[in-house]
C-alpha positions as CSV (number, residue, x, y, z in Angstrom):
1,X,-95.8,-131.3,15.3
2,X,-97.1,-134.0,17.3
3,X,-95.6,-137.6,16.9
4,X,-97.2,-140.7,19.0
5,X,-97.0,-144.2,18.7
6,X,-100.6,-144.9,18.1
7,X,-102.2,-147.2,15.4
8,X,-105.3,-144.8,15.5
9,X,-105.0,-141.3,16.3
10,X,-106.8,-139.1,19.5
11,X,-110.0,-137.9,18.0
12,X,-110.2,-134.4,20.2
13,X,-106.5,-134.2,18.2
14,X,-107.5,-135.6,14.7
15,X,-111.2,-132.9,15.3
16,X,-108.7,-130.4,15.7
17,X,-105.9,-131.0,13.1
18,X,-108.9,-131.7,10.2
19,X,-110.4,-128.1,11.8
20,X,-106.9,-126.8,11.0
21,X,-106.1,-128.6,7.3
22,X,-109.8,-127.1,5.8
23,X,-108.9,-123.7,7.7
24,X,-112.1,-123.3,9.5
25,X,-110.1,-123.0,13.3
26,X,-107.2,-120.4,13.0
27,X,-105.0,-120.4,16.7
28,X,-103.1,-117.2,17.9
29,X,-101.0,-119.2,20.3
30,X,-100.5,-122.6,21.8
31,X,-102.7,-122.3,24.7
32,X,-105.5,-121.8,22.1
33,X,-104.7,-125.2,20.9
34,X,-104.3,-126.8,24.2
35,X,-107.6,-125.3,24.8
36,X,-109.2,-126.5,21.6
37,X,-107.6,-130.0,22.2
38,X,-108.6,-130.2,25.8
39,X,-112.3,-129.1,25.0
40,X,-112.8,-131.7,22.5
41,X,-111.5,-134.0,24.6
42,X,-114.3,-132.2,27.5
43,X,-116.9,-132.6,24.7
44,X,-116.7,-136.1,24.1
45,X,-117.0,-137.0,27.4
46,X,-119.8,-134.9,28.1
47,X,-121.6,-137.0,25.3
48,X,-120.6,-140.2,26.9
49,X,-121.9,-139.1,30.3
50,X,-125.2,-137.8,28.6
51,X,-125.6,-141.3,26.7
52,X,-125.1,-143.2,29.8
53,X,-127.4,-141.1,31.8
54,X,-130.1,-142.0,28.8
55,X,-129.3,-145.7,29.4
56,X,-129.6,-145.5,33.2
57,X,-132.8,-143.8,32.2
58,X,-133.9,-146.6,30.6
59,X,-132.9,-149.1,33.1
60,X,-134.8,-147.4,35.8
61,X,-138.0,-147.2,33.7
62,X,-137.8,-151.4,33.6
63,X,-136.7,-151.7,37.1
64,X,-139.9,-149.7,38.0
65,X,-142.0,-151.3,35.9
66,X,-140.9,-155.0,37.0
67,X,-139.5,-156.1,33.5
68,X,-135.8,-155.8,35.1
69,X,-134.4,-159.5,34.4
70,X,-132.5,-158.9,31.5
71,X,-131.1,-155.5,32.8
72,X,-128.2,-156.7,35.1
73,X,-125.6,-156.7,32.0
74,X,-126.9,-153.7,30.9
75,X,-126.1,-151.9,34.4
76,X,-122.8,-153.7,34.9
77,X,-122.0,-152.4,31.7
78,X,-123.1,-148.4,32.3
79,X,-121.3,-149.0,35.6
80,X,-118.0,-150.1,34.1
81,X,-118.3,-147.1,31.4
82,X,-118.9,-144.7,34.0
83,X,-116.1,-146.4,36.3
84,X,-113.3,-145.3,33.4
85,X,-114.9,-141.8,32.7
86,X,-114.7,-141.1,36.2
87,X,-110.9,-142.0,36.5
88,X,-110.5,-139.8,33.7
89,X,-112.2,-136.5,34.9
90,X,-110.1,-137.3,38.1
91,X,-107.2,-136.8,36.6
92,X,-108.0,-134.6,34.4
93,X,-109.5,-132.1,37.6
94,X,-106.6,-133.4,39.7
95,X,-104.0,-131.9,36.9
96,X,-105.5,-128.6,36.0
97,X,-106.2,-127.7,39.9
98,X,-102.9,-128.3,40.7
99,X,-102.1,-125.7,37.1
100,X,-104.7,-123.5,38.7
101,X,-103.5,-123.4,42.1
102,X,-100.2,-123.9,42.6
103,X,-98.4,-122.3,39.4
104,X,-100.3,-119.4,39.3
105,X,-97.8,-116.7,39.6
106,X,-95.7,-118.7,37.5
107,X,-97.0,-118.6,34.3
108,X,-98.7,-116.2,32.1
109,X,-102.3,-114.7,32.5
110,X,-103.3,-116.2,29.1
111,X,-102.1,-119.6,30.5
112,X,-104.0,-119.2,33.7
113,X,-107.2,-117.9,31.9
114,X,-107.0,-121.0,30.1
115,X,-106.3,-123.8,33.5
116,X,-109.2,-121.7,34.9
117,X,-111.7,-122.5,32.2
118,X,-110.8,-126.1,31.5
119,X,-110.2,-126.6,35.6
120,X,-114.1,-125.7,35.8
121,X,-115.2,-127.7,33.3
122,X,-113.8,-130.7,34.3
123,X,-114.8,-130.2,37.7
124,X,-118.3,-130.2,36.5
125,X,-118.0,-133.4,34.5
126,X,-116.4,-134.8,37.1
127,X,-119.3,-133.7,39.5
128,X,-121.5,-135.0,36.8
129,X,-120.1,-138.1,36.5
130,X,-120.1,-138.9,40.5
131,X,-123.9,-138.3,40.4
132,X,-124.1,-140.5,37.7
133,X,-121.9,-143.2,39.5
134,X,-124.1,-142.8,42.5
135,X,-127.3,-143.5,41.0
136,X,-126.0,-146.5,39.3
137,X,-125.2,-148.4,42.6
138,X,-128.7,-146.5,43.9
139,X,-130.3,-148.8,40.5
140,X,-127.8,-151.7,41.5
141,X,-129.2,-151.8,45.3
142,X,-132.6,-151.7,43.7
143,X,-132.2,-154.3,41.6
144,X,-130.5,-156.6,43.7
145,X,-133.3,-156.4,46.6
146,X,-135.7,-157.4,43.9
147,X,-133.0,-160.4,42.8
148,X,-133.6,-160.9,46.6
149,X,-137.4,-161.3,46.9
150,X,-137.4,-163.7,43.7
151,X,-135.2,-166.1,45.5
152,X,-137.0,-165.7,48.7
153,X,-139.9,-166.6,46.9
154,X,-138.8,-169.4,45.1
155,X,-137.1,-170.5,48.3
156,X,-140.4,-170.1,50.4
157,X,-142.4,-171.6,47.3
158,X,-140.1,-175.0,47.8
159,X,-140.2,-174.8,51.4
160,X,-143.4,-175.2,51.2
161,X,-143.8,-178.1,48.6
162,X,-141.5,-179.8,51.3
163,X,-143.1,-179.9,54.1
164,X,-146.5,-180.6,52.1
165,X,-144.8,-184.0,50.3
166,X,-143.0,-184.7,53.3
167,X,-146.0,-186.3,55.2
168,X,-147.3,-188.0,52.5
169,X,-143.6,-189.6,51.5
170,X,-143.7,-190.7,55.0
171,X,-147.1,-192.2,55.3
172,X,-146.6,-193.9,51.8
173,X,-143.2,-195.3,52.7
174,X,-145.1,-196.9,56.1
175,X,-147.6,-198.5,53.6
176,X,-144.7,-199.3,51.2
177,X,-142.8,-201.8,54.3
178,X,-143.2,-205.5,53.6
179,X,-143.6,-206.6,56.6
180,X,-146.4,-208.3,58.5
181,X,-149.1,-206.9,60.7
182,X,-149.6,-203.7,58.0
183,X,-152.9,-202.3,58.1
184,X,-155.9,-202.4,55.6
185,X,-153.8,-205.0,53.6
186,X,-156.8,-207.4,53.4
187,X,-159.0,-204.6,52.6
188,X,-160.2,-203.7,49.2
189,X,-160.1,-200.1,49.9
190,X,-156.7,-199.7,51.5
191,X,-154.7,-197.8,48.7
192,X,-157.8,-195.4,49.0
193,X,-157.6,-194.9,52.4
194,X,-153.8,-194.5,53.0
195,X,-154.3,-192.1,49.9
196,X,-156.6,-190.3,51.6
197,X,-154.7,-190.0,54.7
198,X,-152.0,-189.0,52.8
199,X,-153.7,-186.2,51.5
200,X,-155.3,-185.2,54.7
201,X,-151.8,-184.4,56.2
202,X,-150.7,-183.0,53.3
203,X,-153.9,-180.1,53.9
204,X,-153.1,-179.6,57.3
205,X,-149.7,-179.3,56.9
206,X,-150.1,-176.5,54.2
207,X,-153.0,-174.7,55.8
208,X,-150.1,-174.7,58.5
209,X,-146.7,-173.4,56.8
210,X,-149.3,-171.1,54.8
211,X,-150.9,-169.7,58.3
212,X,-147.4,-169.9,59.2
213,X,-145.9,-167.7,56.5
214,X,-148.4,-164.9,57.2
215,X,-147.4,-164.4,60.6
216,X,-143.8,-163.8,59.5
């Protein structure tokens, strides 16, 4: 009899107690059940680490195809998933290497048989999960130096519109002075002229930060 303290029970447990109750899984001894237990537990993460490999999957496909903005939350999340599944096949590798290894001699050859089996399963999911883990920081590099060149766009984009309005906000504010002696004040054309003179830097100074830009 097993007795916890949980609201909702272990479902590799409850798979196994249901499997027991209809009678469809008989058990010779209690390293069958450990076994059993321990397997569904395997099995359920094994589907987690498939899922999540079907979502990275997915995220990769948008990366590559540049429709990536909305997919930051989506790898955070797959990351934080795999983050907890990994701590688990740790210590789940971590226990039955130690069973395997050190307690050997100790304990019976159907108890061994059985650390053996489950030790090299987890050590696989646990393999499988670090690949997974490491292609999720290879999609979150990816995805961060494209976050990069959008915002060295955008910041090259307003460079630009600076140093093409700054001219003109500076001829402008010469016209705008009232003081005496400004040019073209008595003439009929002067707004057209210090507009045009305006734009004229403006040009230059963009055919310049654009020549400018290439040579970086």
């Amino acid at each position: 009899m097993l007795i916890g303290g949980r609201k909702q029970p272990l479902q590799s447990v409850d798979k196994i107690r249901k499997a027991i109750d209809n009678g469809s899984r008989k058990f010779r001894s209690p390293a069958e059940l450990i076994e059993a237990v321990m397997g569904q537990s395997l099995d359920g993460m094994t589907t987690e680490l498939a899922g999540l490999g079907d979502t990275l999957d997915g995220i990769e496909d948008r990366i590559v195809c540049d429709a990536w903005h909305n997919e930051r939350q989506a790898l955070v999340d797959a990351r934080r998933q795999l983050v907890v599944i990994h701590r688990q096949m740790a210590t789940l590798t971590s226990l039955f290497r130690h069973l395997d290894h050190s307690h050997r001699n100790d304990l019976p050859d159907a108890i061994n048989d059985m650390a053996a089996r489950l030790s090299h399963r987890a050590h696989t999911l646990h393999h499988d999960g670090e690949q997974l883990q490491a292609r999720a920081r290879l999609l979150q590099d990816e995805l961060m130096a494209k976050l990069t060149t959008q915002s060295n766009q955008l910041l090259y984009m307003l460079s630009v519109m600076t140093a093409v309005l700054l001219p003109m906000t500076i001829v402008s504010c010469l016209f705008g002075m009232n003081v005496g002696g400004l040019p073209l004040v008595d003439t009929p054309v002067g707004f057209w002229v210090a507009s045009a003179i305006s734009l004229a830097v403006a040009v230059v100074v963009y055919l310049f930060v654009r020549r400018l830009g290439r040579g970086m």
